[in-house]
N, C-alpha and C positions, 0 to 999 in steps of 0.2 A: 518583522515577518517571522511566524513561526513553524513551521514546519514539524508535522507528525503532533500537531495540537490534540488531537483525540484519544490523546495519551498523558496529557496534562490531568493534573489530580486539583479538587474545584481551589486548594490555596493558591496555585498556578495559576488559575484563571482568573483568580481575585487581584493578584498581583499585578496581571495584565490589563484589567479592569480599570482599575487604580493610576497607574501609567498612562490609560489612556486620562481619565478623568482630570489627571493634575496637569498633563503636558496638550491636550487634544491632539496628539501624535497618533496618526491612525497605525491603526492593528489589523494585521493581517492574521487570521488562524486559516492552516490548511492543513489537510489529514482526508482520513479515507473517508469512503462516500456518508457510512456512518457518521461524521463527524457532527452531523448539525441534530442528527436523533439522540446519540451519546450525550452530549453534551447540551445543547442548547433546549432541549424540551426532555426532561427529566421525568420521570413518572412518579408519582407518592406527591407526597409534601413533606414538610420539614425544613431545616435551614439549608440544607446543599441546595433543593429547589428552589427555597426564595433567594438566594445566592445566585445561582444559574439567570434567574429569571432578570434581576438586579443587569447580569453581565449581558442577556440578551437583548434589553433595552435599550443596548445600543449599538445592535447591530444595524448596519446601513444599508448592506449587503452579500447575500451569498449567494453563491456559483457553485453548480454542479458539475466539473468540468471530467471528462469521462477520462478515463487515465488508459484504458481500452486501445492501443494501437490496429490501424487497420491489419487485417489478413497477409494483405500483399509487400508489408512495411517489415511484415514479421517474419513472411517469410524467406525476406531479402536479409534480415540478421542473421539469418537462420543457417543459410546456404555459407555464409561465411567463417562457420564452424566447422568445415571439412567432412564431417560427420555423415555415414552412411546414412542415406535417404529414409530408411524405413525407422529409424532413430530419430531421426528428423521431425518425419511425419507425429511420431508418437508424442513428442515434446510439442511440437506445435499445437496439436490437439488438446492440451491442456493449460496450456499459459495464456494467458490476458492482458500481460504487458508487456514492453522491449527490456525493462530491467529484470523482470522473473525469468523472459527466456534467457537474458544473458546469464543468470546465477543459476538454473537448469544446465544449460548446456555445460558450463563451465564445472559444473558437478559431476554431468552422466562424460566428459573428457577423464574427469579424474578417478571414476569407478571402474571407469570401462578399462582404464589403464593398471589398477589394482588385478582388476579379473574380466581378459581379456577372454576366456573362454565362455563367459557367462551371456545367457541369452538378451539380445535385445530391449525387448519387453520388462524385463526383471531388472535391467540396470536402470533405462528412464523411472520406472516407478522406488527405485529405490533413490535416485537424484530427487525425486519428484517430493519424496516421503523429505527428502533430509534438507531442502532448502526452504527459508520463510516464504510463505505466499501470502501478503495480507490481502485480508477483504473485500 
């Protein structure tokens, strides 16, 4: 199982290819939603294409599974960051999953405690600016 595959570079994938071929050990790639446009339908031609193309002949299976946590999930994580409501609200309105809200929240705790004078608004978007959000 690989995890964050859509970051694999195409000798990676070759390698995985291979592994399957000699062992029939199935392969799991999983990565963001991109992962199957990234990777498995390449644009141009050339040999990364017919490479790509080699490794998705033998795909069996892909799943689109939404990484997206409900509303109400989130904003049960949410409330158990102590964090004034209107902070709250601000972060929730922008995050997509329960692991970005935790690396958000946990960010606008540690600005807000740098500079405690500083407004609201300006500390969620400065958490918001400095934590990964992928795709």
């Amino acid at each position: 199982m690989v995890d964050d595959a859509s970051y694999l570079n195409v000798k990676a994938l070759e390698a995985l290819r291979y592994v399957y071929d000699q062992t029939a050990c199935g392969v799991v790639l999983m990565g963001v939603e991109t992962l199957m446009k990234r990777i498995f339908i390449p644009s141009g031609s050339g040999r990364m294409a017919e490479d790509l193309a080699q490794l998705y002949s033998r795909v069996n299976l892909q799943k689109y599974l939404p990484g997206a946590a409900k509303s109400a999930d989130l904003e049960r994580i949410a409330e158990q960051s102590k964090l004034p409501g209107k902070i709250v609200s601000a972060v929730l309105a922008e995050v997509k999953t329960a692991r970005e809200l935790k690396n958000v929240l946990e960010r606008v705790k540690y600005v807000r405690q740098l500079n405690p004078d500083r407004a609201p608004a300006e500390i969620v978007a400065q958490a918001l600016s400095e934590v990964f959000r992928a795709a």
